[in-house]
N, C-alpha and C positions, 0 to 999 in steps of 0.2 A: 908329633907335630902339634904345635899349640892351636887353639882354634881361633878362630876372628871376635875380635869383641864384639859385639852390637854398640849401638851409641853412637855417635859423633865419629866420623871418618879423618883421619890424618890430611886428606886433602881440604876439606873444610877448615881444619883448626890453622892449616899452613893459608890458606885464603884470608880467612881472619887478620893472622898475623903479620902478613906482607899489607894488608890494608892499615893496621895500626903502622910499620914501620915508613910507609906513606905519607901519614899522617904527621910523623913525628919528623918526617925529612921535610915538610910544608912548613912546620912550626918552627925549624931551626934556619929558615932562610936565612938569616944576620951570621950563622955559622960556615959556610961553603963546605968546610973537610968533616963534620958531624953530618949536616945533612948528603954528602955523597956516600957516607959510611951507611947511613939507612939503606938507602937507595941500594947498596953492594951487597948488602944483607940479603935483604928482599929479595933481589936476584937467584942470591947465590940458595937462598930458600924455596923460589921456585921453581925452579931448574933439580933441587937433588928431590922435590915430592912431584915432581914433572904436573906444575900450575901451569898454565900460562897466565899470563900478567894482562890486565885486562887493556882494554883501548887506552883508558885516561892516564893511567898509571903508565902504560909503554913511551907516549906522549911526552912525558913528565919531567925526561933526564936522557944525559945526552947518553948515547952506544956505546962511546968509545972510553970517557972518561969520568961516566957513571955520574956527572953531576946536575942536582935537580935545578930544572929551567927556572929563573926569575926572567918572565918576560920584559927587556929594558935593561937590565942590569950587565945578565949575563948570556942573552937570547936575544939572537935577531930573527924576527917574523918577516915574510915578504911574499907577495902570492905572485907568480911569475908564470904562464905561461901553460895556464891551470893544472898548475902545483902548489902546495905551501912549502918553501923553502926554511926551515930551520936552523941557524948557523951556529953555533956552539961557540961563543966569547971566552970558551978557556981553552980549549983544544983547536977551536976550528973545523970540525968536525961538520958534514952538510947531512940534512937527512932530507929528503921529499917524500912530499904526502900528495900523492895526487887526487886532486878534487872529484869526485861523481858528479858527471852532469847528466839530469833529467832527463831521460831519452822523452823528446817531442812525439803526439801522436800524431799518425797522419792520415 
């Protein structure tokens, strides 16, 4: 059996990597099918080094049809009922994020 390298972890250089193809799905916004393609990447990147995908990044792009949110364009925001409601302008897709309220001292 081979032994472990030392240095830099596969889980790190895969964290790295899903942050640059992030970055390059932000920068292609005027493209839709390039930046969904980042986005599909990145997933599918970490899911097989088992990353999870951090808060912002989960955020980012719709579940079902992988494409990154332009808030206005292609994303309807709406807080309803202390939830943020999400809509997906290409699929229709809803996601809720429910809000944390402050527990009051008493």
């Amino acid at each position: 059996m081979a032994k472990a390298e030392k240095g830099v972890s596969t889980k790190k250089i895969a964290q790295e990597r899903i942050d640059i193809l992030f970055e390059r799905a932000k920068e292609a916004q005027n493209e839709p099918e390039l930046s969904a393609r980042y986005v599909s990447l990145a997933r599918e990147m970490a899911m097989k080094q088992r990353v999870r995908l951090v808060k912002c990044h989960r955020r980012s792009f719709c579940p079902s049809c992988h494409a990154y949110f332009i808030p206005g364009e292609n994303l309807r925001v709406r807080i309803q009922h202390g939830k943020i409601i999400y809509t997906c302008g290409i699929c229709g897709a809803v996601t809720r994020i429910p809000l944390n309220k402050k527990s009051e001292p008493r």
